[in-house]
C-alpha positions as CSV (number, residue, x, y, z in Angstrom):
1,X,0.0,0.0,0.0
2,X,1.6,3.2,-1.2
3,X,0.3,6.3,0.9
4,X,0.7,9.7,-1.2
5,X,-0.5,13.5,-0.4
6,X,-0.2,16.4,-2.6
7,X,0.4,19.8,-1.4
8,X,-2.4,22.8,-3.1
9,X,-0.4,25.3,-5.2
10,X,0.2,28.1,-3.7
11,X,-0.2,30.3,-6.8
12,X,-3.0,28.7,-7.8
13,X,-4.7,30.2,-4.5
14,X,-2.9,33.4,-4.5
15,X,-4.7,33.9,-8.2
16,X,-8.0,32.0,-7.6
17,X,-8.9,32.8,-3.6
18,X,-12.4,30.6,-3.4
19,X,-10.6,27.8,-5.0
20,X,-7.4,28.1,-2.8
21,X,-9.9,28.6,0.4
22,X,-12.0,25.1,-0.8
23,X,-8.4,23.5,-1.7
24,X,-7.3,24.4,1.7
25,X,-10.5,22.7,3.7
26,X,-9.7,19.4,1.7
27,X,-8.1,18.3,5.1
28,X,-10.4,19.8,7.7
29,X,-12.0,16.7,9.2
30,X,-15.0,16.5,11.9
31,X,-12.5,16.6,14.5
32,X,-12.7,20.6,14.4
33,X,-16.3,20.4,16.0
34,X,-13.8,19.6,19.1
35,X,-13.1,23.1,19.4
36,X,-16.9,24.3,19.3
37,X,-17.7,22.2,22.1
38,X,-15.0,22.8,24.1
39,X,-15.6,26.8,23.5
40,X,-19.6,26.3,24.4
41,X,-18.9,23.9,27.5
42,X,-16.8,27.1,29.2
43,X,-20.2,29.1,29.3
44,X,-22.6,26.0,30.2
45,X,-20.3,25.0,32.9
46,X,-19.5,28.6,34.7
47,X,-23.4,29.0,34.3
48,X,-23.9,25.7,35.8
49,X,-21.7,26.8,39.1
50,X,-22.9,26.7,42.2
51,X,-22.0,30.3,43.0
52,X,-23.6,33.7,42.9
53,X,-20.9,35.3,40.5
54,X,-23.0,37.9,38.3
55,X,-20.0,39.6,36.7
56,X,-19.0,36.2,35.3
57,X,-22.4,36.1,32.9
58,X,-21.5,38.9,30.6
59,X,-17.9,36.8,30.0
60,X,-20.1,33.7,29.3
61,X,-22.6,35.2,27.2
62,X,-19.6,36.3,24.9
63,X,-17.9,33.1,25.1
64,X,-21.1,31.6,23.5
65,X,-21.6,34.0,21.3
66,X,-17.8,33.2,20.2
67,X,-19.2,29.4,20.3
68,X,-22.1,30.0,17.9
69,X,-20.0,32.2,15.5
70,X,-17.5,29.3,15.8
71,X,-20.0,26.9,14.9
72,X,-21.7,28.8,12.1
73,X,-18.6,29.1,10.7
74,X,-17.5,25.4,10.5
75,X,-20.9,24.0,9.2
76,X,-20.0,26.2,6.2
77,X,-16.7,25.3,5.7
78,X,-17.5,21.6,6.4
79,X,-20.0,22.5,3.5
80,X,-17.7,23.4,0.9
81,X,-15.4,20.3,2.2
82,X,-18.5,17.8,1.1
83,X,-18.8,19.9,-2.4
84,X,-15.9,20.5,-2.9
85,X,-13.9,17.1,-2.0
86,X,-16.6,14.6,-1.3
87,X,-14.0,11.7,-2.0
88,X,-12.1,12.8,0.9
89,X,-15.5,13.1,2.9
90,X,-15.9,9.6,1.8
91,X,-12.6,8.7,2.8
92,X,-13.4,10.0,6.3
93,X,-16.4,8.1,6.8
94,X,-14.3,4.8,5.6
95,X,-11.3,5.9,8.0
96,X,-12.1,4.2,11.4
97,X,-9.7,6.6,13.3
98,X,-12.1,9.5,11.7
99,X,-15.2,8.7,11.3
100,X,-16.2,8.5,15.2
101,X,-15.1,12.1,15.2
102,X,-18.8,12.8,13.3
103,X,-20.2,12.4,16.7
104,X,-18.8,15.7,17.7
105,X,-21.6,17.3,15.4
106,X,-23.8,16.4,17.3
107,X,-22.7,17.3,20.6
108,X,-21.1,20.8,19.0
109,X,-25.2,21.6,18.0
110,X,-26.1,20.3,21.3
111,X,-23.6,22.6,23.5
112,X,-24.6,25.6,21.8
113,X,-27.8,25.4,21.6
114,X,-27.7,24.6,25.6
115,X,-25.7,27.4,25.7
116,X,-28.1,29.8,24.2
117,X,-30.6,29.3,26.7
118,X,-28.7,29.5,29.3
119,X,-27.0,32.8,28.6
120,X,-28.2,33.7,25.2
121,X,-31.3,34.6,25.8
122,X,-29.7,37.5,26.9
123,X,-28.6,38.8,23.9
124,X,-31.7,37.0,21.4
125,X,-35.1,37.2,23.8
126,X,-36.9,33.8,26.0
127,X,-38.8,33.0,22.5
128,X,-35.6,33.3,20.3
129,X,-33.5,31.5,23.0
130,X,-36.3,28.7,23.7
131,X,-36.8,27.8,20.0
132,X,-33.3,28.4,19.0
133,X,-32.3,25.7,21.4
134,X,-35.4,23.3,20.6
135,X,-34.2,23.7,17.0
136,X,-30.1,23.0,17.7
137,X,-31.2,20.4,20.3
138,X,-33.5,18.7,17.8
139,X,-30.9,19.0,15.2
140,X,-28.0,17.9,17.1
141,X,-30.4,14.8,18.8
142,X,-31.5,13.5,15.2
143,X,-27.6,13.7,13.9
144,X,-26.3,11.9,17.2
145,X,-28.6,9.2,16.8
146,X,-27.9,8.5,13.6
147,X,-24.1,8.8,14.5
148,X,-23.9,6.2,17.3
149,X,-25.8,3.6,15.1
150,X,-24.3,4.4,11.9
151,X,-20.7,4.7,13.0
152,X,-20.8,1.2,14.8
153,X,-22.4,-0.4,11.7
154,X,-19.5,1.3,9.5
155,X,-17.0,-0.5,12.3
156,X,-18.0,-3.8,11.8
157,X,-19.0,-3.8,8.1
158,X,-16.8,-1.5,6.6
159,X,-13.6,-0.4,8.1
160,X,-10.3,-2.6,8.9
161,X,-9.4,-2.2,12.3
162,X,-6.5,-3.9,13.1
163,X,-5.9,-5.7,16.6
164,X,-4.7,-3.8,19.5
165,X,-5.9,-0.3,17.7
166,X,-9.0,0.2,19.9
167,X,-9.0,4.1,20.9
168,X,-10.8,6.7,23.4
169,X,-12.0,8.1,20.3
170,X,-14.5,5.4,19.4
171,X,-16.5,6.4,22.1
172,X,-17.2,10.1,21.1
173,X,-20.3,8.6,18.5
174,X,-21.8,6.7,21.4
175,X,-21.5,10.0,24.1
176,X,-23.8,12.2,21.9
177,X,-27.2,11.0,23.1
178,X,-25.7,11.3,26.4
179,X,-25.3,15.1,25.9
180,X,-29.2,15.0,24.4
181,X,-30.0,13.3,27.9
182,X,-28.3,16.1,29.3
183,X,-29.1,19.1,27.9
184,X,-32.7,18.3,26.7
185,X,-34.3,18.7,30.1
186,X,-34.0,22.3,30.0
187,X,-36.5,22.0,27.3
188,X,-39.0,20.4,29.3
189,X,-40.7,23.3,31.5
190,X,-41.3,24.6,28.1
191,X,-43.4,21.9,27.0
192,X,-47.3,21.9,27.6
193,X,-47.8,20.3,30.8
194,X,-48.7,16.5,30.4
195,X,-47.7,14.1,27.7
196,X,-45.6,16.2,25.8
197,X,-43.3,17.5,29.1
198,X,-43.5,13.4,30.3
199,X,-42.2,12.4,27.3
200,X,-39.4,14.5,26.6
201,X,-38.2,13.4,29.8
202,X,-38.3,9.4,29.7
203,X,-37.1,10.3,25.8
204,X,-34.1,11.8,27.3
205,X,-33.9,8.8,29.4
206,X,-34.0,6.8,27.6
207,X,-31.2,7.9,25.9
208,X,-29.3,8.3,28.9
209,X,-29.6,4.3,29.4
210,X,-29.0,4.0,25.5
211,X,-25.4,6.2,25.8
212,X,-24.5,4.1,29.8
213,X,-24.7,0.9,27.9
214,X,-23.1,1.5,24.7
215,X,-20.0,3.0,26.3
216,X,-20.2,0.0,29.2
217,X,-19.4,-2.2,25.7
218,X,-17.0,-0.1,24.3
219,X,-14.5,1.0,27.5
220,X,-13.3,-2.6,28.0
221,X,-12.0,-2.5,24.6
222,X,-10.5,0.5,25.4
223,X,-8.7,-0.7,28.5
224,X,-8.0,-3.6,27.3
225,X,-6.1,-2.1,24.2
226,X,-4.0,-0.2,27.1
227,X,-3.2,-2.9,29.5
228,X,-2.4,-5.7,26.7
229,X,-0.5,-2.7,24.3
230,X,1.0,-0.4,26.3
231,X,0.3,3.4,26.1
232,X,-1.3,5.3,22.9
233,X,1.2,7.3,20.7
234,X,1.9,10.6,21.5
235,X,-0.2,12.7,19.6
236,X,-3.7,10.3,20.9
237,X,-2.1,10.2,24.5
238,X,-5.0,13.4,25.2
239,X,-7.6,11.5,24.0
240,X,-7.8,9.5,27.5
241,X,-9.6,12.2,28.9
242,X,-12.1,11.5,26.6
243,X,-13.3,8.9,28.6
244,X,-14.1,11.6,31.3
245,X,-17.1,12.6,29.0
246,X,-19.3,9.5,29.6
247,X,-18.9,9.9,33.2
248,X,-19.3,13.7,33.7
249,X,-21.8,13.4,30.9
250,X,-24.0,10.9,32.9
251,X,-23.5,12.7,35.7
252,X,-25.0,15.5,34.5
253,X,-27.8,14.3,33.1
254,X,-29.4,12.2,36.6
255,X,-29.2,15.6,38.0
256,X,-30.8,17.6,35.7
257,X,-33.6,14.7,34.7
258,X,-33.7,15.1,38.2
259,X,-34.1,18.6,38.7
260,X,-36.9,18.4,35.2
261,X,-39.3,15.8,37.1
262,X,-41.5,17.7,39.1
263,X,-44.5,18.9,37.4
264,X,-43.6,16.2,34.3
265,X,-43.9,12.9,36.0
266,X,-46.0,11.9,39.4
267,X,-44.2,12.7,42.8
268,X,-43.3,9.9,43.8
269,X,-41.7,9.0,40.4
270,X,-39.7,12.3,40.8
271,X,-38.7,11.6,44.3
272,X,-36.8,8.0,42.5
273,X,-34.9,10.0,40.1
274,X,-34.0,12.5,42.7
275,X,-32.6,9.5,44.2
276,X,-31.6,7.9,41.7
277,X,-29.3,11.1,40.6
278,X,-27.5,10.6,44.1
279,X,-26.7,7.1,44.1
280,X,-25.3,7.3,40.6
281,X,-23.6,10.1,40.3
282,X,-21.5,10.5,44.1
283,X,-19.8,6.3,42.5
284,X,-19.6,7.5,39.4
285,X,-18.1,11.0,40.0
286,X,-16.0,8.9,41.9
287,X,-14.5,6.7,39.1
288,X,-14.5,10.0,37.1
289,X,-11.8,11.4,39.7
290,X,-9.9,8.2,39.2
291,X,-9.6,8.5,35.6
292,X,-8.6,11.5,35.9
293,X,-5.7,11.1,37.7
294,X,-4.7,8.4,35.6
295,X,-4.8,10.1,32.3
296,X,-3.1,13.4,33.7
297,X,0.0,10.8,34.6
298,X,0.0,9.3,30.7
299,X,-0.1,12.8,29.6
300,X,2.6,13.8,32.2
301,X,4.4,11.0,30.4
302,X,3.7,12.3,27.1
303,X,4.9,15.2,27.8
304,X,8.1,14.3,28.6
305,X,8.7,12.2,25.4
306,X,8.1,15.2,23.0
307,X,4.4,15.4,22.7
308,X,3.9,18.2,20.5
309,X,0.4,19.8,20.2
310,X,-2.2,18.5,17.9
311,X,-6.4,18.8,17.9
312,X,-6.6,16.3,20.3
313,X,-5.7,18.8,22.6
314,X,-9.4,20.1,22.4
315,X,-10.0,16.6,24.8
316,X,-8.4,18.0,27.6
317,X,-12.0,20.6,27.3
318,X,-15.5,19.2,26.9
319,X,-15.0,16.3,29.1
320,X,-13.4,17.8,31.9
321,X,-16.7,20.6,31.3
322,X,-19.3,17.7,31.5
323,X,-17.3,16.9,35.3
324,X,-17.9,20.5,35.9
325,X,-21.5,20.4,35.4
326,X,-21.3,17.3,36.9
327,X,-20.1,17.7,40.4
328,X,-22.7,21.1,40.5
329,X,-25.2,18.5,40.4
330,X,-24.3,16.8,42.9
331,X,-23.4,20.3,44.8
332,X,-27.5,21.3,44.0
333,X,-28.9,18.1,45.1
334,X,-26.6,17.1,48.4
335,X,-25.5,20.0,50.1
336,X,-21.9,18.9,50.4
337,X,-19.7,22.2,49.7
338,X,-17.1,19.7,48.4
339,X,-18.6,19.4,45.3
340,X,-19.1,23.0,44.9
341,X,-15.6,23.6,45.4
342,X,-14.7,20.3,43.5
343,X,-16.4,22.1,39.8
344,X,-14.7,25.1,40.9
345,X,-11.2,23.5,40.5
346,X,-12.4,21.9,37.6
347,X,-13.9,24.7,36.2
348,X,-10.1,26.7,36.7
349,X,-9.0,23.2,34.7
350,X,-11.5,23.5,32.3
351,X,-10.5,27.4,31.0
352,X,-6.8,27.0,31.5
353,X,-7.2,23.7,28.9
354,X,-9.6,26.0,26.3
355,X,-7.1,29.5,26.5
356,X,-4.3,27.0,25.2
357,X,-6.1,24.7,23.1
358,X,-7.2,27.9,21.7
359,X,-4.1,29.6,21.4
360,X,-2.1,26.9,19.8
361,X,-5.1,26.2,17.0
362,X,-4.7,29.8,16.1
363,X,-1.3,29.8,15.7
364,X,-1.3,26.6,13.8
365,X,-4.0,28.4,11.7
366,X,-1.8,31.3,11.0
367,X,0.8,29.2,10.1
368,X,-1.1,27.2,7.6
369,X,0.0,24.0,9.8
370,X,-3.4,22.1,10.8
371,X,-5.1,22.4,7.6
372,X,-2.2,21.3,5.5
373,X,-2.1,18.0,3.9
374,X,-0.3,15.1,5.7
375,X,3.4,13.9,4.8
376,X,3.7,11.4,2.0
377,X,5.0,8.3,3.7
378,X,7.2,6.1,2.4
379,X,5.7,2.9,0.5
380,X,4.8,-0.2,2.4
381,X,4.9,-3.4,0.5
């Protein structure tokens, strides 16, 4: 198998700018919906906090502003990408160490529109907000859906996945109904009382059960890929945090299903999900801590064998935001002030890991680095 790349002209876009701007997206990949969510998360999650800090909401109404504009901005590049080059869109979908990344669609549509009501309706009106949200959510649901049954199927029918090649990365398809569980109750006191606002809520819980189970399937490949092959490369070694987003993710949701079930369900099935919320999230925030630590040594590691920066950085964001959002649940519904000041540390985390995720894309953008084509490699025979 010979593996070749061609570099655009560079005159050719000097003289023709659209078709040196569509020659450079050739290579932009789904992976850049990384940085939308890891933009919007910084807004959801300081929102999210468990303290009165007023002056903070004009800072997070701009950072989702900066999230929506982000996102607007990619759907119509990724556009030109599918017109433009659709055998390399192709080639993606065929690529198992890509094609999971479509996931991040979803949850990109999903964290801004989440974002929008909770600080945007600031800036766009309660109606705008409500059905701007109802549409992304909608949107990003129907997309994630597809993803986490589509992707799967590609897995098994289509790709060749070599042994030992298992990666954090496959479980960013199966999270995105997770983040529908999550972020859709918000929705639900919006609904006409009844059927509709019932529904929506076992919907979302349903999805929440469809998410746990599919990534309960997928981690032990995961782990096993680590304990029988040794650490990832460099450049994936990020990508372990990753594994954060189920957990903060589920988190999340118990609490705000939770927090959604009075007034949409009978009491007393509201006073089991308030219960429920506990008794899964305080074990599973636990394991989420664990994790953590683990993957901050391997990246520790990484470090100190030359990792260089790369996309995956954007991992180090959205799943330590979903632990954010996740331990202000568990803040809301216990009492304990060691969860409040638990999503304050990981909120500091959480914006140190964005301001240089974001930094380093933009200079990589300026110096033409991340959209360039990859390095012909030598021939394999």
């Amino acid at each position: 198998m010979t593996l070749t790349a061609q570099a655009p002209s560079r005159t050719a876009g000097a003289v023709h700018g659209t078709r040196g701007t569509a020659s450079s997206l050739r290579h932009l990949g789904p992976n850049w919906y990384a940085a939308v969510m890891g933009t919007a998360i910084v807004a959801n999650a300081g929102t999210a906090l468990p303290l009165g800090t007023p002056g903070l909401r004009g800072a997070y109404t701009v950072i989702w502003a900066l999230s929506a504009l982000m996102l607007l901005t990619l759907l119509g590049a990724r556009t030109v990408h599918w017109v433009r080059h659709p055998d390399q869109a192709r080639q993606h979908l065929l690529d198992p160490a890509v094609a999971p990344f479509y996931g991040c669609l979803s949850m990109a549509l999903l964290a801004v529109g989440a974002g929008t009501l909770a600080v945007g309706r600031n800036v766009l009106g309660a109606g705008a907000a409500v059905a701007t949200d109802a549409v992304l959510w909608t949107a990003g649901t129907l997309i994630g859906l597809t993803a986490a049954a589509a992707i799967p199927y590609l897995m098994v029918t289509r790709h060749r996945i070599e042994p030992g090649s298992a990666s954090p990365v496959w479980l960013l398809p199966l999270v995105a109904p997770m983040v529908s569980a999550a972020t859709g109750p918000a929705l639900v006191a919006h609904l006409p009382a009844g059927q509709e606002r019932a529904g929506m809520l076992l919907a979302c819980y349903a999805m929440f059960g469809m998410s746990l189970l599919a990534t309960l399937v997928m981690l032990p490949l995961v782990l096993n890929r680590l304990f029988h092959h040794g650490p990832l490369p460099l450049a994936l070694t990020p990508t372990l945090f990753l594994v954060l987003g189920p957990l903060g993710q589920s988190t999340t949701a118990v609490h705000n299903l939770a927090d959604a079930a009075p007034g949409a369900v009978a009491a007393p099935c509201a006073h089991a999900m308030a219960a429920f919320a506990v008794l899964y999230g305080v074990p599973v925030m636990g394991f989420a801590l664990l994790w953590l630590a683990i993957a901050t040594a391997m990246v520790v590691r990484a470090f100190r064998r030359g990792m260089g920066f790369a996309m995956t950085w954007w991992g180090f964001t959205f799943p330590v935001g979903t632990c954010v959002t996740g331990a202000a649940g568990l803040a809301r519904n216990t009492g304990l002030a060691a969860y409040t000041w638990l999503a304050v540390a990981l909120f500091a985390v959480l914006v140190t890991a964005v301001a240089v995720a974001a930094a380093r894309t933009g200079l990589g953008l300026a110096r033409g680095q991340l959209l360039a084509p990859p390095r012909p490699q030598p021939a394999v025979r």
